[in-house]
C-alpha atoms as one frame of an Amber mdcrd trajectory, in Angstrom:
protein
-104.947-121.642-158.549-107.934-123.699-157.792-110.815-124.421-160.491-114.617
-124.416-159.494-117.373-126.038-162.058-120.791-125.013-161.074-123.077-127.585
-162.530-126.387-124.696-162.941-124.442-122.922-165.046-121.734-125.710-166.434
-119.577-122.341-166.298-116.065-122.434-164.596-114.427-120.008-162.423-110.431
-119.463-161.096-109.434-118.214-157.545-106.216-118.625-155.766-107.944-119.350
-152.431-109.350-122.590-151.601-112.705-121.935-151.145-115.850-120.087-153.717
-118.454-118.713-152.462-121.558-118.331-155.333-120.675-118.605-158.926-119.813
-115.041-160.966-121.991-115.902-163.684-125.711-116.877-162.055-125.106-116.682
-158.469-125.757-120.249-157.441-124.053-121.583-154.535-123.817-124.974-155.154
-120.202-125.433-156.815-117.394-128.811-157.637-114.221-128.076-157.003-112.253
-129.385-159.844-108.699-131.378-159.339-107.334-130.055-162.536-107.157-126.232
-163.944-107.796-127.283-167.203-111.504-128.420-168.489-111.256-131.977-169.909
-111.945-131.688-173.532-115.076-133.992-174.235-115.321-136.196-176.998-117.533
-135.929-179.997
C-alpha cells in the first residue's frame, strides 16, 4: 500500500500500485508520494 499527499488539497489518498494519477478529492495532478502509510501527527 503506497500513500500519496497532495499538497492543493493537504488530503491523502491509498493505492496498492505505485503510481497516482490526479487526486480523488480536487483533481490536481501534482501529488508526494509519502514513505510512510501513516500521517505524522503534528504537534500543537
Amino acid at each position: 500500500m503506497n500513500r500519496f499527499k497532495y499538497p492543493a488539497c493537504g488530503r491523502n489518498q491509498y493505492t496498492s500500485t505505485d503510481t497516482a494519477q490526479g487526486c480523488v478529492y480536487c483533481g490536481h495532478q501534482k501529488l508526494e508520494k509519502m514513505d510512510k502509510l501513516e500521517p505524522e501527527e503534528s504537534e500543537g
